[in-house]
C-alpha positions as CSV (number, residue, x, y, z in Angstrom):
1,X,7.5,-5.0,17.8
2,X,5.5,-8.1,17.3
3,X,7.6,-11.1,16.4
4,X,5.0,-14.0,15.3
5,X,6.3,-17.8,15.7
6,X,4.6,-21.2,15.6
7,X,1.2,-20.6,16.2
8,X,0.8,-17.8,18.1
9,X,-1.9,-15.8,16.8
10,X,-2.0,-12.6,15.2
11,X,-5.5,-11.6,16.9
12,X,-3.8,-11.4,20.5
13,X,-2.9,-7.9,19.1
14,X,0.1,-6.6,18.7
15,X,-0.3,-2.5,18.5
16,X,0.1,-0.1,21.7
17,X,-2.2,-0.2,24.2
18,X,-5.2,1.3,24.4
19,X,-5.3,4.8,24.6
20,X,-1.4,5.0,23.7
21,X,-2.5,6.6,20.6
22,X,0.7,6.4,17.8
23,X,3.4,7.5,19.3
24,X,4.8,4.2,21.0
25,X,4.6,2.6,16.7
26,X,6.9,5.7,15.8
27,X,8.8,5.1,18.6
28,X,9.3,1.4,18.3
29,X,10.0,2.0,14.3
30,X,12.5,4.3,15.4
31,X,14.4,2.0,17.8
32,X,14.1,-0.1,14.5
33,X,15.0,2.3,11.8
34,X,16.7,5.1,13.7
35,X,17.5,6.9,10.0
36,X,13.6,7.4,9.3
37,X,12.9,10.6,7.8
38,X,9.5,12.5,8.3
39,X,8.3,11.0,4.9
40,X,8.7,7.6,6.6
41,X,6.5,8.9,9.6
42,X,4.2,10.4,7.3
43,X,3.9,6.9,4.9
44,X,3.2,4.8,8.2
45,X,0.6,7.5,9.5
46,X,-0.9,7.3,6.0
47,X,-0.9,3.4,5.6
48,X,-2.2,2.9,9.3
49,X,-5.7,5.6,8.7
50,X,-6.1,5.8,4.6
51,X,-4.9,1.4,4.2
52,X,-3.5,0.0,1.3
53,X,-6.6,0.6,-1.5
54,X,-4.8,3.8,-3.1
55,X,-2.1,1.2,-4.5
56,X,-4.3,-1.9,-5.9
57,X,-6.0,-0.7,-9.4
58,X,-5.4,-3.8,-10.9
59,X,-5.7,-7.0,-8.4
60,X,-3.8,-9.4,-10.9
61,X,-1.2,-7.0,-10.8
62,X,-0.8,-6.1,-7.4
63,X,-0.4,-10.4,-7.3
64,X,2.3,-10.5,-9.8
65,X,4.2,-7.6,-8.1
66,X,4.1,-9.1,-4.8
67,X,5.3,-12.3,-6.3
68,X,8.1,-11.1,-8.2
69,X,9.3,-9.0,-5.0
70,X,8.9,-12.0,-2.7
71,X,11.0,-13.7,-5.3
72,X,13.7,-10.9,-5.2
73,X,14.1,-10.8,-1.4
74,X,16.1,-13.2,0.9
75,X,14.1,-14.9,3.4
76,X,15.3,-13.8,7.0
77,X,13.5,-14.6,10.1
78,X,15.3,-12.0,12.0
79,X,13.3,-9.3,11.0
80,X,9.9,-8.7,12.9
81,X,7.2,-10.4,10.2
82,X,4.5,-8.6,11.8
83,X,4.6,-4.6,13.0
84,X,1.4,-2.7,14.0
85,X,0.6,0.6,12.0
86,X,-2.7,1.4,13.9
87,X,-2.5,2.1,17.7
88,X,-5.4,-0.7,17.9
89,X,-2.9,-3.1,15.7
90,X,-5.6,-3.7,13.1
91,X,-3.7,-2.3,10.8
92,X,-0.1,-4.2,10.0
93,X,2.6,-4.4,7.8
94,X,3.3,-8.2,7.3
95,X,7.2,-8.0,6.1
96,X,8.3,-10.1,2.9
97,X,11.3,-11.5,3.9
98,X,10.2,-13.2,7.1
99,X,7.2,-14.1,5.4
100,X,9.3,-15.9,2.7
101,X,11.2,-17.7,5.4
102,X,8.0,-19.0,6.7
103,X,7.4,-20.7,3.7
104,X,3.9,-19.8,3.7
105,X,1.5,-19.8,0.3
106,X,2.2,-16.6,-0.9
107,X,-1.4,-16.7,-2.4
108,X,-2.7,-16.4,0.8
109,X,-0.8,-12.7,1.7
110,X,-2.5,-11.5,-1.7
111,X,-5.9,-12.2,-0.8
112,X,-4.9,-10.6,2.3
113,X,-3.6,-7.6,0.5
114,X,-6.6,-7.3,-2.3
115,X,-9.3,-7.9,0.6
116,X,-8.1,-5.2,3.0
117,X,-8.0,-3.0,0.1
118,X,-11.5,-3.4,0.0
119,X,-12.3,-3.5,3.7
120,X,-10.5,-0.7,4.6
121,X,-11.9,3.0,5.1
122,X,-9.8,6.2,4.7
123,X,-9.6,7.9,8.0
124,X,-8.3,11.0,7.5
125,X,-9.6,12.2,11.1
126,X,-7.6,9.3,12.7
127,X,-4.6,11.2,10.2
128,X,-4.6,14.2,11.8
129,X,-5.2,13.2,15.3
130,X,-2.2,10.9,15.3
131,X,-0.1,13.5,13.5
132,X,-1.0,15.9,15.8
133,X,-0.4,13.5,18.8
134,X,3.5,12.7,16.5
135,X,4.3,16.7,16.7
136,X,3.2,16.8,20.5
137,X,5.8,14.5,21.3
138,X,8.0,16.2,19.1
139,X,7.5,19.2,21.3
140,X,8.0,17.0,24.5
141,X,11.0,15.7,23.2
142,X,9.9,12.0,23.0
143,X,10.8,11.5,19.2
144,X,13.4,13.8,17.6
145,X,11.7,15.5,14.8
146,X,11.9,19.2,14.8
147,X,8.1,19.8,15.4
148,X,7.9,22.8,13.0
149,X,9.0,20.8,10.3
150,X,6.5,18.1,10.9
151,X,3.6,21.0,11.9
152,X,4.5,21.9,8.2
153,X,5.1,18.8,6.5
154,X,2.0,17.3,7.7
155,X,-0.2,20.8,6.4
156,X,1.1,20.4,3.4
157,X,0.1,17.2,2.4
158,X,-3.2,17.1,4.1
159,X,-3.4,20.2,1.7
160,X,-2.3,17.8,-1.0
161,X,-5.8,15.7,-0.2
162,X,-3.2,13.3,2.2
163,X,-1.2,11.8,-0.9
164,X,0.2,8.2,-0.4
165,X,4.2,9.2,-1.1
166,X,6.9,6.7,-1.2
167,X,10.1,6.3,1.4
168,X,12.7,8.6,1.8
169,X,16.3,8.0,-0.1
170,X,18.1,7.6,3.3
171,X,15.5,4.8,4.4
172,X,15.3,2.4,0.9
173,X,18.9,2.7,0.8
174,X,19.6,1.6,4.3
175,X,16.4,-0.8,5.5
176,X,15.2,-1.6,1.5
177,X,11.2,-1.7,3.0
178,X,9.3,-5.1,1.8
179,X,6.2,-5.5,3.5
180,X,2.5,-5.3,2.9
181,X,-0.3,-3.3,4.2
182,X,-3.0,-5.9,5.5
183,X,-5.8,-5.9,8.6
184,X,-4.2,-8.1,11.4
185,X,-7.3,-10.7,11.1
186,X,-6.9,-11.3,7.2
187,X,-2.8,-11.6,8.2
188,X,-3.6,-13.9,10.8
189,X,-5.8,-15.8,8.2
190,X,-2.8,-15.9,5.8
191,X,0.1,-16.3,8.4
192,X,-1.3,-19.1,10.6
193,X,-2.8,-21.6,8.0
């Protein structure tokens, strides 16, 4: 987990090490979120290789949304403001309600948002690597998915053409996601001005 305060920098990186590949990010979401269901490791294998651009067809809209849901969450600095997606960490989810308690522009995270949804490339090589690397330790015993089920899950929906799909039941009801998809350096940008 990567906890920014003051002005500690974003670029320092914050995603596994090198040649971790995405197992450790599953891991440390499920030390987080322990009631994640294979959709939720699905959506953060699909937001960390295909980005955020599926969602933002209309730029003034994507800023109105992320206004009015920074308006309807708390503010609470307990939860991590910044989580790696990508086993590199340039992909990030940059939580709302941290964010909010921050107090920073909230301008800034939507230029973030709309920019990496231009910068950033679908990867659906990266996709299946990392899935394939999530059933391994499945099979190893090092994240407690049934591997068959995710084997499957994840053929399906790369049969699909790698939909973007939205949070299990069990996981809005019990961890009610706010965050946005963003590269680390344009979160930096927005997080440390």
């Amino acid at each position: 987990m990567c906890l920014v305060l003051g002005a500690v920098s974003l670029l320092g990186g914050c995603g596994a090490k090198q040649g971790e590949g995405i197992v450790p990010i599953v891991q440390a979401q499920l030390r987080q979120c322990p009631a994640m269901q294979i959709e939720d490791v699905y959506k953060l294998v699909h937001q960390a290789a295909f980005g955020n651009g599926h969602l933002i067809t209309d730029e003034a809209a994507a800023r109105a949304y992320l206004l009015s849901e920074l308006e309807s969450v708390k503010a609470d600095a307990a939860e991590p403001l910044v989580e790696p997606l990508s086993p590199d960490g340039s992909v990030v989810r940059v939580n709302l309600r941290p964010f909010k308690a921050r107090g920073v522009d909230p301008q800034l995270l939507g230029d973030a948002m709309l920019a990496s949804a231009r910068s950033l490339h679908p990867q659906p090589e990266s996709f299946d690597r990392w899935w394939q690397e999530i059933v391994d330790a499945a099979s190893r015993r090092r994240i407690s998915f049934d591997p068959a089920a995710l084997r499957s899950f994840g053929a399906t929906k790369k049969a699909e053409g790698y939909p973007a799909i939205h949070h299990s039941a069990e996981y809005e009801s019990r961890y009610h996601p706010a965050y946005r998809v963003v590269t680390r350096e344009l979160a930096a940008r927005a997080i440390n001005r």
